[in-house]
VMD Tcl script that draws the C-alpha trace (Angstrom):
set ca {
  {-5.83 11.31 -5.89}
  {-8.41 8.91 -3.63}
  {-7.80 5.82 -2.69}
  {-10.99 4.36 -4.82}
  {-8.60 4.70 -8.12}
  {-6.18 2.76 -6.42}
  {-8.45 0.47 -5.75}
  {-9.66 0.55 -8.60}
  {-6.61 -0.13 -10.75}
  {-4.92 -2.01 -8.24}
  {-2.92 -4.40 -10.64}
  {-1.52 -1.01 -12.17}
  {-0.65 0.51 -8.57}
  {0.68 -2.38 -7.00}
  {4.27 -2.44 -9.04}
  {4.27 1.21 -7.65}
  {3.78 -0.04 -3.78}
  {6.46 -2.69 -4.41}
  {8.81 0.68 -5.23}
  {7.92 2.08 -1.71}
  {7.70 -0.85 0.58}
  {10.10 -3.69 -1.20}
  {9.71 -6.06 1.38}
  {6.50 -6.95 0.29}
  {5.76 -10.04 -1.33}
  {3.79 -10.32 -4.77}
  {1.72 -12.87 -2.83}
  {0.83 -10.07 -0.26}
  {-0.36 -7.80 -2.79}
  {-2.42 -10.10 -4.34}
  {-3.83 -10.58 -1.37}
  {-4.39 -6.82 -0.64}
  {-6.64 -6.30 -3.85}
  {-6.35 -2.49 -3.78}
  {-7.92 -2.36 0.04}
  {-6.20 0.22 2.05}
  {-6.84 -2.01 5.05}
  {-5.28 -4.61 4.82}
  {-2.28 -2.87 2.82}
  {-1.47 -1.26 6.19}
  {-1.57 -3.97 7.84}
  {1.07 -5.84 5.60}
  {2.68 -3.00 6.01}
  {2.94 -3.25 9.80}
  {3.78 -6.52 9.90}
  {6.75 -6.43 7.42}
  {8.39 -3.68 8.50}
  {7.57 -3.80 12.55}
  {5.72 -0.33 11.99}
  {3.19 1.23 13.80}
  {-0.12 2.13 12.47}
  {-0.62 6.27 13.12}
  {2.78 6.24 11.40}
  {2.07 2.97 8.71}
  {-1.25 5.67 7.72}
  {0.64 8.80 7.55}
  {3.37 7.03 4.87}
  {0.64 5.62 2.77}
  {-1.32 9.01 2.63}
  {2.25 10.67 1.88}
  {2.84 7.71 -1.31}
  {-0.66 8.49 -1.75}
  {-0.44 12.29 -2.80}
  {2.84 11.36 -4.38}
  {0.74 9.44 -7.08}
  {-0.05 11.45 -10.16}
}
mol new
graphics top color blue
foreach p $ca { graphics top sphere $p radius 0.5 }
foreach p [lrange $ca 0 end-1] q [lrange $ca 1 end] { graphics top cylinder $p $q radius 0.2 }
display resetview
């Protein structure tokens, strides 16, 4: 899977992020809107993670996705 379907169908996806990283907020989704970007970022911030390894657990959730 690419990210664009993500994207895409973000307000299907995000209940699957919340699975994976809990400690996000449904206001933080929101705000992400499907781009990679700025999930990462939330990412970092909420859970004190750097980026190379913040990437490498969203492109492992990533192929996860069926």
């Amino acid at each position: 899977m690419d990210w664009n379907r993500v994207e895409g169908n973000w307000k299907q996806f995000k209940g699957k992020v919340r699975e994976k990283w809990g400690n996000l907020t449904d206001d933080e989704l929101d705000r992400v809107a499907g781009r990679r970007g700025h999930l990462e970022g939330i990412i970092q911030q909420a859970y004190g993670a750097d980026k190379w390894q913040v990437t490498e657990d969203v492109d492992r959730w990533l192929a996860s996705q069926r």
